[in-house]
Backbone bond lengths (Angstrom), bond angles and torsions (degrees), N, CA, C in turn:
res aa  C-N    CA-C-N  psi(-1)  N-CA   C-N-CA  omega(-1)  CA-C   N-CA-C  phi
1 X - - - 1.443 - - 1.522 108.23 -
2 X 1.319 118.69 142.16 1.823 114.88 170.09 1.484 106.74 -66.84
3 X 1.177 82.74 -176.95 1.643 103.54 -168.51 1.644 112.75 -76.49
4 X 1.314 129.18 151.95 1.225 113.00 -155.66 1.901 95.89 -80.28
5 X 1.307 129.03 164.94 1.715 114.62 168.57 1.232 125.00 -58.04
6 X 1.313 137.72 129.87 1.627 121.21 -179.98 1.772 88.17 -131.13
7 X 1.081 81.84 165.73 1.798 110.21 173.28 1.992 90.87 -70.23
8 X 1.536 99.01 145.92 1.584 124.12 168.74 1.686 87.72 -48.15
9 X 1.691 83.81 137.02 1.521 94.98 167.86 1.649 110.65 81.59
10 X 0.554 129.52 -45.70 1.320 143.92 172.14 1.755 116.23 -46.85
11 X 1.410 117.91 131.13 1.592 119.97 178.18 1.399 131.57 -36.28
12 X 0.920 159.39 118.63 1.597 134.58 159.41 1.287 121.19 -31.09
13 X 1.354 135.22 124.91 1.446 123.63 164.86 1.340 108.89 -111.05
14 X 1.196 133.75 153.56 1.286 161.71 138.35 1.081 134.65 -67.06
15 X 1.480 136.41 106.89 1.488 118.93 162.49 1.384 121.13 -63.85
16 X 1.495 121.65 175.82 1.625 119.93 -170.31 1.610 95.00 -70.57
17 X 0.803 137.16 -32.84 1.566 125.88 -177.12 1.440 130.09 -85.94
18 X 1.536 108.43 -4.52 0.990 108.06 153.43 1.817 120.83 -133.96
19 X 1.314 103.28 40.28 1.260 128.90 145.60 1.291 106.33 -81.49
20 X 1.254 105.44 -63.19 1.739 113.81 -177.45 1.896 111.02 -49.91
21 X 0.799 87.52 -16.34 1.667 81.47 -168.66 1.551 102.59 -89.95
22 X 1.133 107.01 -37.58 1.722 120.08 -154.56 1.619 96.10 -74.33
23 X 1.759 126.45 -20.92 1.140 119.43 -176.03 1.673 108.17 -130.96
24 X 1.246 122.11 20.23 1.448 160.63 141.78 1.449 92.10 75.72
25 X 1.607 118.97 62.36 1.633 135.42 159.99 1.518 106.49 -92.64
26 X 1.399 112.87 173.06 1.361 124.35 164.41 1.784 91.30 -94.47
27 X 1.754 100.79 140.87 1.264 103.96 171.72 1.562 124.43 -39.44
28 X 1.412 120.32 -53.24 1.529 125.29 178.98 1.158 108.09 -54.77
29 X 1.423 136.39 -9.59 1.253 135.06 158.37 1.928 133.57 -71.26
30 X 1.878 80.33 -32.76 1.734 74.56 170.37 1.832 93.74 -96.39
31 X 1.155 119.98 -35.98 2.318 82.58 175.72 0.747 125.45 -75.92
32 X 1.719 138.80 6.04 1.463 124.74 138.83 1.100 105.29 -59.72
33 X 1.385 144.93 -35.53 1.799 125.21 -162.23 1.736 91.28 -85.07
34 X 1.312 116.40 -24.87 1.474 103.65 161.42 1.296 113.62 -61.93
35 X 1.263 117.88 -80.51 1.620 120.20 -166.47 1.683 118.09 -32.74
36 X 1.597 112.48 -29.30 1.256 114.23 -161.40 1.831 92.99 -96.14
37 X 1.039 116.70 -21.11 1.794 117.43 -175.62 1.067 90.14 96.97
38 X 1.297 149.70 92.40 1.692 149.84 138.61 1.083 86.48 -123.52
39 X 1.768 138.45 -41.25 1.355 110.20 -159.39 1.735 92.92 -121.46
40 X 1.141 127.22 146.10 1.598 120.22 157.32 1.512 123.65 -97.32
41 X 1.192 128.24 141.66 1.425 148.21 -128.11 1.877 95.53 -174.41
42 X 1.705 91.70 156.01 1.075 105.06 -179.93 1.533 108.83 -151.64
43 X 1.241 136.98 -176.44 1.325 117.13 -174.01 2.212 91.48 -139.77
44 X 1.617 83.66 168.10 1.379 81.73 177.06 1.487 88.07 -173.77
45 X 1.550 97.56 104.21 1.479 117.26 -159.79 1.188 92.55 66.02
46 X 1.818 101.66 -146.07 1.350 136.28 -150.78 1.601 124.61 -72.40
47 X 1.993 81.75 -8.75 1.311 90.46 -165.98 1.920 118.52 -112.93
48 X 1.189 110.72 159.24 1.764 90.93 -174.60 1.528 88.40 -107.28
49 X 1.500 112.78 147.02 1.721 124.60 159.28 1.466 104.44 -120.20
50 X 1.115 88.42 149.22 1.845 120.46 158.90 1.743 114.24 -109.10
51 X 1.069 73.49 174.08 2.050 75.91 -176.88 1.790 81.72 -112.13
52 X 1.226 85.59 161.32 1.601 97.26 173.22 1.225 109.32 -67.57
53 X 1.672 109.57 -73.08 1.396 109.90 164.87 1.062 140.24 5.10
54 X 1.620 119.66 -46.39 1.442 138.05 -156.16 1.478 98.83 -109.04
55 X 1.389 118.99 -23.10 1.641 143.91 174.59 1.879 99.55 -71.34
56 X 1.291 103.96 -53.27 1.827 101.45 -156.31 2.119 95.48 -71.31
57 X 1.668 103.57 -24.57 1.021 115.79 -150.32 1.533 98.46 -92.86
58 X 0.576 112.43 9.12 2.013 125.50 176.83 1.207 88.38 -117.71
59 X 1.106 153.89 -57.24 1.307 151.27 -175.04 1.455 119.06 -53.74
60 X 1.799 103.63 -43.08 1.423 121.98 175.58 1.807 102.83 -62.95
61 X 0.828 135.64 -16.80 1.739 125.47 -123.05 1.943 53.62 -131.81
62 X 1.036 150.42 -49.02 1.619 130.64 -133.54 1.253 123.91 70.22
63 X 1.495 112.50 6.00 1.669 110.05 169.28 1.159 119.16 -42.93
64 X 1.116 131.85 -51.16 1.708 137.19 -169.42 1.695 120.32 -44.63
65 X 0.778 96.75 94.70 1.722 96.34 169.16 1.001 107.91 -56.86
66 X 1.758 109.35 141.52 1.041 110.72 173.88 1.759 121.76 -73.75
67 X 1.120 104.21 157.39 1.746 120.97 178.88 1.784 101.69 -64.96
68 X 2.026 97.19 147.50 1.398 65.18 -179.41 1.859 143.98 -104.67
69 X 1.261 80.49 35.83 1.436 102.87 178.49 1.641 119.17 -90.44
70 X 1.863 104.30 -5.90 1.049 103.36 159.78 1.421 118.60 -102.26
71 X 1.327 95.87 -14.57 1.733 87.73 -179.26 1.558 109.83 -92.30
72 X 1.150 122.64 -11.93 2.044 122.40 144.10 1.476 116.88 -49.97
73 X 1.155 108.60 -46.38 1.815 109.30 165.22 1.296 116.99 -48.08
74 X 1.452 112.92 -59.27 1.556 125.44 -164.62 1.594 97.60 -67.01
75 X 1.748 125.23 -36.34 1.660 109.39 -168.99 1.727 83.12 -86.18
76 X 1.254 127.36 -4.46 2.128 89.14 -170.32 1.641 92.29 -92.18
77 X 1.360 129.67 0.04 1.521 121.33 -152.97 2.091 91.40 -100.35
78 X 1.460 90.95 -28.03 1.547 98.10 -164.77 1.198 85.63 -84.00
79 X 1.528 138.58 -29.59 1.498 127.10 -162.29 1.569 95.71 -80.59
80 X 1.388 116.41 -57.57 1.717 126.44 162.59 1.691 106.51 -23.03
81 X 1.375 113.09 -63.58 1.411 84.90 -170.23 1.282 114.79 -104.99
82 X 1.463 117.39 16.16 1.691 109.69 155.41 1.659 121.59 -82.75
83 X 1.595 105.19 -21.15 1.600 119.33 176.80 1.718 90.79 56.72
84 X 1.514 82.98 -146.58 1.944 102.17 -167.28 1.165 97.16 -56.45
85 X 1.395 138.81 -62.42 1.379 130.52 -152.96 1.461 109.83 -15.78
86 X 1.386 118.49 -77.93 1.622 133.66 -177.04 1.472 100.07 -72.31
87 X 1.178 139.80 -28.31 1.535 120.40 -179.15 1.604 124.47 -48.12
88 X 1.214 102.05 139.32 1.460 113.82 -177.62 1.389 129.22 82.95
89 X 1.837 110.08 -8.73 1.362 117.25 -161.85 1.941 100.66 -113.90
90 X 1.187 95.72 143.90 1.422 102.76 -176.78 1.313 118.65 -93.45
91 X 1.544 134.65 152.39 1.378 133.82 -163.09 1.988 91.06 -71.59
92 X 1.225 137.01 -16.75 1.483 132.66 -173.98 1.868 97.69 -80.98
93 X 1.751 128.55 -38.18 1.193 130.80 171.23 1.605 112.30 -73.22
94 X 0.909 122.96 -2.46 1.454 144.37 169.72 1.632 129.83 -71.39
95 X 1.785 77.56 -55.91 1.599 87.00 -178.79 1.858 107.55 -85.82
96 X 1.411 103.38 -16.81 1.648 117.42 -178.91 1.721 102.06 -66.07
97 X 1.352 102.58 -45.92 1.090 102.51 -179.60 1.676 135.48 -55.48
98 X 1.651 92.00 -38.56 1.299 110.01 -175.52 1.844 99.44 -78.63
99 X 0.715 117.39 -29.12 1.632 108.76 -169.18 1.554 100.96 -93.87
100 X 1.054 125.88 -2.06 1.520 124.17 168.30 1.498 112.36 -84.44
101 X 1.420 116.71 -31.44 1.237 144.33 162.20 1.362 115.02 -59.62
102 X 0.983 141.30 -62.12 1.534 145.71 158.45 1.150 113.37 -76.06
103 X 1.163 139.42 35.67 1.677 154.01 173.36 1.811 89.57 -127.27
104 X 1.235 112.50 -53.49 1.763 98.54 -168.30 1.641 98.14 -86.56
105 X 1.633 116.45 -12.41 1.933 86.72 175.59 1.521 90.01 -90.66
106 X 1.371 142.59 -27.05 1.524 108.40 173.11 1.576 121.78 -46.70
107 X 1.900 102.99 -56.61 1.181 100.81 -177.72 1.369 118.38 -52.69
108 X 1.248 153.77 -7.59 1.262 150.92 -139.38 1.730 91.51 -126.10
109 X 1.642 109.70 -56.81 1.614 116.71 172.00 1.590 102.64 -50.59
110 X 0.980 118.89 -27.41 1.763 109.05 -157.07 1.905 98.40 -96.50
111 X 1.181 128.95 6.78 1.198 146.51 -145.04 1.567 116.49 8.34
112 X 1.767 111.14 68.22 1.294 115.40 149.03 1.563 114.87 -82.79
C-alpha cells in the first residue's frame, strides 16, 4: 500500500499492511512489534501507522527475526554441512559428552 498523505515535511507513515509488506512480514507480525514496544505507531481512527523511518530502522538495527521459512533453510544448510557427524545425537548426549571430556582433562591436569 503507499504511504498514507501527510502535510510537506512531514514523516512517511505506513499502515500495518503495508509496513508488513515493505519488510515481507504478515501484518500480525508488525502489531505485535507494536504492542510489545519494538516498533512505535500511532493510530488515527481505526487504523495504526508507523513511520517508515522507524520500519527501515528495525531493519537497519537487524531486529527482525527471521521468518520461519528462513530459519528451516538455515537448520537444513547447517544439517547439510555438518552431515553424519551430529546425526542422531541429541543436544542432552552432547552436553554428556562434553563433561566427560573435561572430567578426564581435569583428571589428567590434577595427576590422577
Amino acid at each position: 500500500m503507499a504511504p498514507i498523505r501527510q502535510a510537506e515535511g512531514e514523516e512517511a507513515l505506513l499502515d500495518v499492511r503495508g509496513a508488513a509488506a515493505l519488510v515481507g512480514r504478515n501484518p500480525e507480525t508488525v502489531r505485535r512489534w507494536v504492542w510489545s514496544g519494538r516498533l512505535p505507531a500511532r493510530r488515527s481512527g481505526r487504523r495504526l501507522l508507523v513511520a517508515r523511518a522507524d520500519i527501515e530502522a528495525l531493519v537497519r538495527q537487524g531486529a527482525l527475526v527471521p521468518t520461519l521459512a528462513e530459519w528451516a533453510a538455515r537448520v537444513a544448510t547447517t544439517r547439510d554441512r555438518w552431515g553424519q557427524e551430529v546425526s542422531g545425537r541429541s543436544a542432552a548426549d552432547l552436553v554428556i559428552e562434553d563433561r566427560r571430556e573435561r572430567s578426564r582433562a581435569m583428571d589428567t591436569h590434577a595427576g590422577r
